[in-house]
C-alpha positions in Angstrom: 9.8 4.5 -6.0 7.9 7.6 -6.3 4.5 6.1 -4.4 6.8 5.1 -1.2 8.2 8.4 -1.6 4.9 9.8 -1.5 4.4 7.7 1.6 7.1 8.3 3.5 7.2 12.1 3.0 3.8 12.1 4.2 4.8 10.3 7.3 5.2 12.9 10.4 7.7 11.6 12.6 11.1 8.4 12.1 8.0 6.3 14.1 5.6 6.9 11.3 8.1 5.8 8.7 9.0 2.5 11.0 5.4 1.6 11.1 5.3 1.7 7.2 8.6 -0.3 7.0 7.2 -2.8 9.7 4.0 -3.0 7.8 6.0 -4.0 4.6 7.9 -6.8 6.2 5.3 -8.4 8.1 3.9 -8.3 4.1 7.1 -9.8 2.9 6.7 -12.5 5.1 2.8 -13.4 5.1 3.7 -13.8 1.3 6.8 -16.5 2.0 9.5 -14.1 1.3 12.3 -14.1 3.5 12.0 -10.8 5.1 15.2 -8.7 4.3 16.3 -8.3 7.9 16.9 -10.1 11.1 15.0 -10.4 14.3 17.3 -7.7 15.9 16.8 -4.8 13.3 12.7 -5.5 13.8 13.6 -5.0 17.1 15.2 -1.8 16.6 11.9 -0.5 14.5 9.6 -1.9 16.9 11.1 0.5 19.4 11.3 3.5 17.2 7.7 2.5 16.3 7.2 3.0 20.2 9.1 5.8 20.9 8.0 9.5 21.8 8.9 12.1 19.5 11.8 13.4 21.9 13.1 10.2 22.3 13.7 9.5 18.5 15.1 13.0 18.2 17.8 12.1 20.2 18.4 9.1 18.4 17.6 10.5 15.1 20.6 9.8 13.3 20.7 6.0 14.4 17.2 5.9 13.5 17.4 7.4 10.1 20.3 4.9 9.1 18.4 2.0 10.0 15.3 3.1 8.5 17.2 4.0 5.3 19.1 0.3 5.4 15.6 -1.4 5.7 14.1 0.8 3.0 16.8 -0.4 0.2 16.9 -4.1 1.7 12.9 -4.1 1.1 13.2 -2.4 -2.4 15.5 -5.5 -3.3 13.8 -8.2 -1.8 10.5 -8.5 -3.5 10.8 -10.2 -6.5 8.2 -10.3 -9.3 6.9 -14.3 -10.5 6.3 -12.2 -14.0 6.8 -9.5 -16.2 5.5 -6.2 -14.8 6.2 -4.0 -17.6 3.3 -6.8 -19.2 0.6 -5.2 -17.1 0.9 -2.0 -17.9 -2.3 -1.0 -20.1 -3.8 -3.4 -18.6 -7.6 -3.0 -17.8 -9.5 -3.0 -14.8 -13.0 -3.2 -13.7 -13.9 -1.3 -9.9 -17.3 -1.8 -8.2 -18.5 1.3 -6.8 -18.5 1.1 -3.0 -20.8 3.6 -1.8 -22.8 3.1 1.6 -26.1 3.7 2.6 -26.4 4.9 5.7 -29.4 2.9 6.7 -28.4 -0.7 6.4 -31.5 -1.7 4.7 -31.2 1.0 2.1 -27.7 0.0 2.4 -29.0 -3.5 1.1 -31.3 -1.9 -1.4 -28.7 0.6 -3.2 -26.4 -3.1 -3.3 -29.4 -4.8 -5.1 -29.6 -2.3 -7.3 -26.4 -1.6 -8.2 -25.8 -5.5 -8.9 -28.8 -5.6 -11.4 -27.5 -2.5 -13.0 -23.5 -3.9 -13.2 -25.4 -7.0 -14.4 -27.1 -4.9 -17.4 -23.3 -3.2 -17.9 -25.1 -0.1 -16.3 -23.9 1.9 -13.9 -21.9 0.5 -10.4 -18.8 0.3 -11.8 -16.1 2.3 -13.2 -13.1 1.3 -15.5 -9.3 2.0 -15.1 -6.3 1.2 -16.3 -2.6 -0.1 -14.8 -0.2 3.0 -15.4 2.7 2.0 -12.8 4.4 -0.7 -11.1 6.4 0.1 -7.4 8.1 -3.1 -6.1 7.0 -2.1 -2.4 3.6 -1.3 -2.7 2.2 -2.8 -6.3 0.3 -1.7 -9.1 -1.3 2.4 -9.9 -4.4 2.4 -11.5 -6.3 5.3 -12.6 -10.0 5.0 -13.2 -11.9 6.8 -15.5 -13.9 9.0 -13.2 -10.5 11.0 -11.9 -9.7 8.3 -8.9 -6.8 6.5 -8.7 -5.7 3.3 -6.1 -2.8 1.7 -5.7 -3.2 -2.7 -5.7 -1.1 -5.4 -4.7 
């Protein structure tokens, strides 16, 4: 979908794009799903993960096949326990995360913030869910501009 697209085309080199699809499996599995490849094709990406940038350009069309095969394996594999479309809309509630950089003030900024989020004062801004991608989860845009994606 258009937010690994985004991904990917930000990704500088075949081993940047391995890392991301590596990343994703090791996902897959942590989760219980059967991870869409076998242990010979991780192989493969863990050695284009590895490689210089001369040595994947040599290899670049082997590369680019296998990352494209693991790509459309991944976008199949995850399946959804519900309705996706049903969370659309949905709202969502984000704690500000802002640091102090002295840790005591750091403590005091988190006091106050609590007692403020507490009130329904400030601390805290609310979104909502605008997009589902199977491979990396929900979009939500927050009121003050920011948007995150969640999984």
């Amino acid at each position: 979908g258009p937010i690994w697209e985004g991904q990917a085309a930000s990704a500088d080199s075949l081993a940047s794009v391995a890392t991301l699809v590596l990343k994703l499996l090791k996902r897959l599995r942590a989760s219980g799903v059967a991870a869409p490849c076998d242990s010979a094709e991780i192989e493969r990406l863990e050695e284009l993960e590895a490689m210089t940038p001369a040595e994947a350009d040599e290899r670049a069309v082997e590369m680019a096949q296998l990352l494209r095969g693991r790509i459309s394996a991944l976008a199949s594999a995850v399946p959804m326990g519900f309705d996706t479309s049903a969370a659309l809309g949905a709202p969502v509630r984000r704690r500000d995360r802002e640091r102090a950089v002295d840790k005591a003030r750091e403590r005091e900024v988190l006091r106050e913030r609590e007692v403020r989020e507490s009130e329904g004062g400030e601390g805290a801004s609310d979104g909502v869910v605008v997009e589902w991608e199977p491979l990396v989860g929900f979009r939500v845009v927050y009121g003050d501009g920011e948007a995150e994606d969640m999984s």
